[in-house]
VOGU-3710 file (C-alpha; in Angstrom, 3 decimals, decimal comma):
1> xxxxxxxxxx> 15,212/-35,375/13,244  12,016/-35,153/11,215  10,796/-31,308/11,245  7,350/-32,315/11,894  9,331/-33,400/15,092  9,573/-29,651/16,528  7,567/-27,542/14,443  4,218/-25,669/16,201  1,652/-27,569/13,333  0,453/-31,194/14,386
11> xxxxxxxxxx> 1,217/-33,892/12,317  -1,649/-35,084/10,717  -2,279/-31,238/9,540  1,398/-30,612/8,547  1,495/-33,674/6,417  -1,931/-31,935/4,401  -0,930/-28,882/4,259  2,589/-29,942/3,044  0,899/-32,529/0,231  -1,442/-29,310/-1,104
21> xxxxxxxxxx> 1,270/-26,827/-1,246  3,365/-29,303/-3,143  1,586/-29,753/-5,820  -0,208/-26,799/-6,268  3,303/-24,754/-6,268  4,354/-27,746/-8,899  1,599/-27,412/-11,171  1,723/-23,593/-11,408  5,627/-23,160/-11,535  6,136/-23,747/-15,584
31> xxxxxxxxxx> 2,530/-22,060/-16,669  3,463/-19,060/-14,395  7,468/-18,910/-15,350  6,636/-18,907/-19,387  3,352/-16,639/-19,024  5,441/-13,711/-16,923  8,781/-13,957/-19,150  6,590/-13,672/-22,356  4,550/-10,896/-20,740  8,009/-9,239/-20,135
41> xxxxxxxxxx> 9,247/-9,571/-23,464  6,244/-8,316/-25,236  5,326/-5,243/-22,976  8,954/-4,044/-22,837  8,644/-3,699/-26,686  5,167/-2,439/-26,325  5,659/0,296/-23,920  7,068/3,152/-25,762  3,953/2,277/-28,220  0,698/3,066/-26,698
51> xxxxxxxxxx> -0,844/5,012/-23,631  -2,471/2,356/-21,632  -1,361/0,927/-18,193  1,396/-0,929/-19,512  4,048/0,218/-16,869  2,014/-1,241/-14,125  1,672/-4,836/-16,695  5,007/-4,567/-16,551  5,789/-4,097/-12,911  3,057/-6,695/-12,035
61> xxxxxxxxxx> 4,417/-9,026/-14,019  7,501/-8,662/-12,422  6,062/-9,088/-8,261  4,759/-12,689/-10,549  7,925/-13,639/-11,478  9,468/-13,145/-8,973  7,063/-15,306/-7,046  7,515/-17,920/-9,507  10,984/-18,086/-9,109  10,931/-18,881/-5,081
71> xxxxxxxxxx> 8,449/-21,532/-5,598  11,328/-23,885/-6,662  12,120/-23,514/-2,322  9,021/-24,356/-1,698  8,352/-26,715/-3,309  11,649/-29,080/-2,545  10,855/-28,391/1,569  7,392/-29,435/1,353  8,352/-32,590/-0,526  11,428/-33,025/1,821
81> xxxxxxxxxx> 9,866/-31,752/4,989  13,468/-30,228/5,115  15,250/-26,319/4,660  18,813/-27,196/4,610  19,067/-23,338/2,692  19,497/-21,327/6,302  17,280/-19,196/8,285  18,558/-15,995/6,356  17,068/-18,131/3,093  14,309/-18,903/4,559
91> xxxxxxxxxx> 13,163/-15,471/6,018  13,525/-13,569/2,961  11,361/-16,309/0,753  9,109/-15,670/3,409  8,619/-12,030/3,006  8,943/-12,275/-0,692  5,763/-14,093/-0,995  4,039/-11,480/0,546  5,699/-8,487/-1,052  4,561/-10,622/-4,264
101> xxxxxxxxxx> 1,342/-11,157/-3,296  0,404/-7,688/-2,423  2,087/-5,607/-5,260  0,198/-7,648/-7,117  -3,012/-6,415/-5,333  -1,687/-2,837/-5,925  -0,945/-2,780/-9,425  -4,064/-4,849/-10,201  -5,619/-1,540/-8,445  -3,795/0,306/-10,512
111> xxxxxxxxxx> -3,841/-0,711/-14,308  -8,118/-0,547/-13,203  -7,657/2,813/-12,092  -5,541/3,793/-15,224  -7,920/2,278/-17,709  -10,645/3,866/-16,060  -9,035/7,330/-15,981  -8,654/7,070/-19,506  -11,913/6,866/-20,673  -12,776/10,004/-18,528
121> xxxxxxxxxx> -10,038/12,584/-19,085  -8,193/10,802/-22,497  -6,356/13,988/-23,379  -3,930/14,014/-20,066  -2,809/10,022/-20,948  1,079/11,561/-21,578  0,880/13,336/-18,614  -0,347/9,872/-16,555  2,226/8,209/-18,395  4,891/10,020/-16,550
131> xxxxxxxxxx> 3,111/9,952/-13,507  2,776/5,731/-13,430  6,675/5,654/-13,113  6,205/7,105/-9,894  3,426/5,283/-8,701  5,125/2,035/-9,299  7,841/3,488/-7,309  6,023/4,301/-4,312  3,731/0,869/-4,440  7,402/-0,848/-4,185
141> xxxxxxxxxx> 8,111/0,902/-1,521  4,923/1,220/0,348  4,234/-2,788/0,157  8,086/-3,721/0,804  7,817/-1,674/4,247  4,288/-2,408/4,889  4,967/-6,718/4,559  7,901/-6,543/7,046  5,582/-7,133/9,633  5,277/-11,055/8,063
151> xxxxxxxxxx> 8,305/-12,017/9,228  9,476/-9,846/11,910  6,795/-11,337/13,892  7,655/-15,160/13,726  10,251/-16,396/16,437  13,493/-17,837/16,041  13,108/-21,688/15,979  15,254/-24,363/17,587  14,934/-26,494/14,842  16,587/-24,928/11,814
161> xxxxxxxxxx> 14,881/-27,634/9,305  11,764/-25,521/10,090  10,420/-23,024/7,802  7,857/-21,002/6,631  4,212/-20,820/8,030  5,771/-23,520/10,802  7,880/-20,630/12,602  6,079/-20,129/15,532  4,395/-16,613/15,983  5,452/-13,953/18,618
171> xxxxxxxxxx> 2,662/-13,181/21,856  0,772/-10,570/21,242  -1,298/-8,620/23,083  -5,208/-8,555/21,910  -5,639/-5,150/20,842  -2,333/-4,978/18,920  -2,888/-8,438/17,483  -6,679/-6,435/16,240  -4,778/-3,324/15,448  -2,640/-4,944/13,107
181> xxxxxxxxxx> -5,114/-7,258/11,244  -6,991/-4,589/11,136  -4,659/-2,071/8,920  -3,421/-4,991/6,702  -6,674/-5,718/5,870  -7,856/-2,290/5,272  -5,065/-1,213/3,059  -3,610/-4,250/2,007  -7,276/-5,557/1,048  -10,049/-3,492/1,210
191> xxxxxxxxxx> -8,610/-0,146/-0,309  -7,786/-1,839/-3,688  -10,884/-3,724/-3,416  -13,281/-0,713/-3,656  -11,042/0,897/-5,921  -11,244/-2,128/-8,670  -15,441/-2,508/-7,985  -15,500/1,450/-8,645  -13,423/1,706/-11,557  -15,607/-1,126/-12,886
201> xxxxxxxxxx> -18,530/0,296/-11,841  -18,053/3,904/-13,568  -16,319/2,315/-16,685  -20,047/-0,084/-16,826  -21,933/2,890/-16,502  -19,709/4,905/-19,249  -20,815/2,678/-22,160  -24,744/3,770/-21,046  -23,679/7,027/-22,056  -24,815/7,870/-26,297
211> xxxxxxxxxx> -21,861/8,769/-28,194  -21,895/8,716/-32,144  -18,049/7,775/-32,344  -17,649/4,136/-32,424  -13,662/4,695/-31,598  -15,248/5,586/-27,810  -17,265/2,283/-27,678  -14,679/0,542/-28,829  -12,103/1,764/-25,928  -14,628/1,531/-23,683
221> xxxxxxxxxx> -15,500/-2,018/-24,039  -11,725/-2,635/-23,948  -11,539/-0,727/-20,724  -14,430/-2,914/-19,544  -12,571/-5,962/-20,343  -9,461/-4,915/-18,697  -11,309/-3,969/-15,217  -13,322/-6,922/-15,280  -10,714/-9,344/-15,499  -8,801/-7,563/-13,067
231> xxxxxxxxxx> -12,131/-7,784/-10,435  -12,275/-11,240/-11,245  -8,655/-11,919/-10,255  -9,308/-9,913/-7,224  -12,473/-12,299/-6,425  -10,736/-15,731/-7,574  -7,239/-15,280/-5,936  -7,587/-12,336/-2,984  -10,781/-12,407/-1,704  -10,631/-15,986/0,044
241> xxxxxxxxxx> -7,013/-15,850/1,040  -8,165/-12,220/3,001  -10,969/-13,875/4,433  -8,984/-16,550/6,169  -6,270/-14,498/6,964  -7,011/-12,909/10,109  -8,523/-16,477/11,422  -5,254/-17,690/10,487  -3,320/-15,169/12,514  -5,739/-15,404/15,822
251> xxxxxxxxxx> -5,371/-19,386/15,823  -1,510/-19,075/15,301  -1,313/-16,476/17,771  -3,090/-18,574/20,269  -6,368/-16,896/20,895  -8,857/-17,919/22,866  -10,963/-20,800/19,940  -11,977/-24,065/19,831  -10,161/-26,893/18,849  -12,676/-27,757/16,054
261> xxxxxxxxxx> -12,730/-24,347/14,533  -8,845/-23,872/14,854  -8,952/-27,205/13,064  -11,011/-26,021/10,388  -8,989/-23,008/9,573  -6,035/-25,022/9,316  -7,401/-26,751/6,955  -8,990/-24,072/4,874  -6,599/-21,556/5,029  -3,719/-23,390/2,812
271> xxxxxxxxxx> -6,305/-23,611/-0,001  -6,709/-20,247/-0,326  -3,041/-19,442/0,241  -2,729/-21,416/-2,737  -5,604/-19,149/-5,024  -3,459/-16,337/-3,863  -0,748/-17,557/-5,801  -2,444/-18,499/-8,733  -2,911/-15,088/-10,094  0,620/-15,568/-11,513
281> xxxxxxxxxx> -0,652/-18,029/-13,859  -3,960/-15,725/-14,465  -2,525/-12,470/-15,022  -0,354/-13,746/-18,098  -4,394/-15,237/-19,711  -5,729/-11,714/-18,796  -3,267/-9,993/-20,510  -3,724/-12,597/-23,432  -7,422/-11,753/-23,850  -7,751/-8,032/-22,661
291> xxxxxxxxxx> -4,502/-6,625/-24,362  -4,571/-6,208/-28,453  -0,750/-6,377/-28,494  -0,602/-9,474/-26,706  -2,518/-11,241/-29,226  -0,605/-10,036/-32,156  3,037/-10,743/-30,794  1,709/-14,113/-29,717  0,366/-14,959/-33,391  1,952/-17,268/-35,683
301> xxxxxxxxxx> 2,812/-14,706/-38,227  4,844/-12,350/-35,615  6,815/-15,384/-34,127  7,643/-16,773/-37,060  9,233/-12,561/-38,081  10,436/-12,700/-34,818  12,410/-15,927/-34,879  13,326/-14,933/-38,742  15,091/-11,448/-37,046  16,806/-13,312/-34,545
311> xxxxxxxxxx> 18,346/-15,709/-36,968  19,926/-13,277/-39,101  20,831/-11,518/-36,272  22,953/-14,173/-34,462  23,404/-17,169/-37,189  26,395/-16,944/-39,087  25,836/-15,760/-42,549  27,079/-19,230/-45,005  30,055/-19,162/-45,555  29,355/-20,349/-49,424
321> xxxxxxx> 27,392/-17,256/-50,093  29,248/-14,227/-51,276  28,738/-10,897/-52,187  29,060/-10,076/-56,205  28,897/-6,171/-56,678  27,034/-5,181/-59,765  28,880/-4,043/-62,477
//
């Protein structure tokens, strides 16, 4: 049995949203795996180096990785139109996207927050330092609680081929379907949001300021970098998908619309599903371009030291070669 057989989406809209969600997951799966391990790799040796938001480069680089690494799923049921992995598989992909998703939205918040800090109160940066650990901690925790919601509210389906954005959503009653929409978007979304245009408001406004050290302009102008590509992110990947969001959850949950505008979300909202998971490909190229570090362990001259190291580090030394002490 085909799951378009059983599944709550028609199938003239399945087969669409199945095609774009194929190959956008395809074409973002290698970009987004190499950008996030490299991003690892060079902030973990970075961190102990510098006083910038590193740990929260870090930790959103992981929440990208590890969306990157269920996108394999995905991708084979949307070419297969098949989930032969379980329900227990299928729930906690599921939730992981949007754990992903929205730890991404909070550390995004966050590294604009911390560069924007900096340029205001500079002399307490060891004392943030210690105090990022903690916020990463409580983001985890905060968004892993807060995105249970996602899947607790889908039914169990007859068909276990189904999977995904297919389940069928659970009845709800108006004002708790409104409640709900209403404080994901406000702290999922909108929170963050104004945090990011502030910080990059007040960091825009610092560099107005006269100051006869050119080490200020310079770290402002690379704290202006950083927050602007973080509000562009925000605008590219989170605005759209938060847009369509609640229209997506009032047509699924069977509120009172027409048929063409139910149509119409349908068909908008997987495209900006999609954006949403394209930061994990853009966060690696804002890094790249906003991060000094990242540019110098990426350079020819540091790989090639770097590959050099590793060499004599695990290679054999020739066995031909021997050691003659001086005499």
């Amino acid at each position: 049995m085909n799951v378009s057989d059983t599944c709550s989406n028609s199938t003239s809209i399945q087969d669409y949203q199945h095609q774009i969600y194929a190959v956008f997951y395809t074409l973002i799966l290698i970009p987004g795996l190499i950008g996030n391990v490299l991003a690892l790799w060079i902030f973990y040796a970075y961190v102990k180096e510098t006083k910038k938001a590193v740990i929260f480069m870090i930790n959103l680089a992981i929440a990208d990785l590890l969306q990157v690494l269920s996108l394999p799923l995905r991708v084979y049921y949307y070419l297969n139109n098949s989930w032969p992995f379980g329900k227990a598989a299928c729930m906690i992909c599921f939730y992981l996207k949007y754990v992903n998703m929205y730890a991404s939205i909070y550390f995004l918040a966050c590294i604009s927050l911390r560069r924007c800090r900096l340029i205001f109160k500079p002399l307490s940066c060891d004392i943030m330092k210690g105090q990022d650990r903690r916020w990463c901690f409580v983001g985890w925790f905060v968004v892993c609680v807060g995105c249970l919601p996602f899947p607790l509210l889908r039914q169990s389906e007859r068909n276990p081929q189904c999977c995904f954005a297919e389940l069928p959503m659970m009845q709800l009653k108006k004002e708790l379907g409104v409640s709900l929409l209403a404080v994901a978007e406000m702290t999922g979304f909108l929170l963050p949001l104004a945090i990011v245009i502030t910080c990059t408001w007040l960091t825009t406004a610092s560099l107005r300021e006269k100051t006869c050290l050119l080490h200020d302009t310079g770290e402002k102008h690379k704290a202006l970098k950083m927050v602007l590509s973080c509000a562009c992110v925000f605008m590219i990947c989170f605005v759209p998908y938060h847009i369509t969001f609640p229209l997506d959850f009032l047509t699924k949950s069977n509120f009172n619309m027409s048929a063409t505008f139910k149509n119409a979300v349908l068909h908008v909202h997987p495209i900006t599903l999609c954006l949403a998971s394209l930061n994990c490909c853009l966060d690696p190229v804002m890094y790249y371009f906003t991060t000094d570090e990242f540019k110098r362990r990426l350079s020819r001259t540091e790989l090639q030291e770097s590959f050099q190291l590793h060499q004599r580090i695990f290679c054999p030394t020739n066995p031909e070669v021997t050691f003659k002490p001086n005499r």
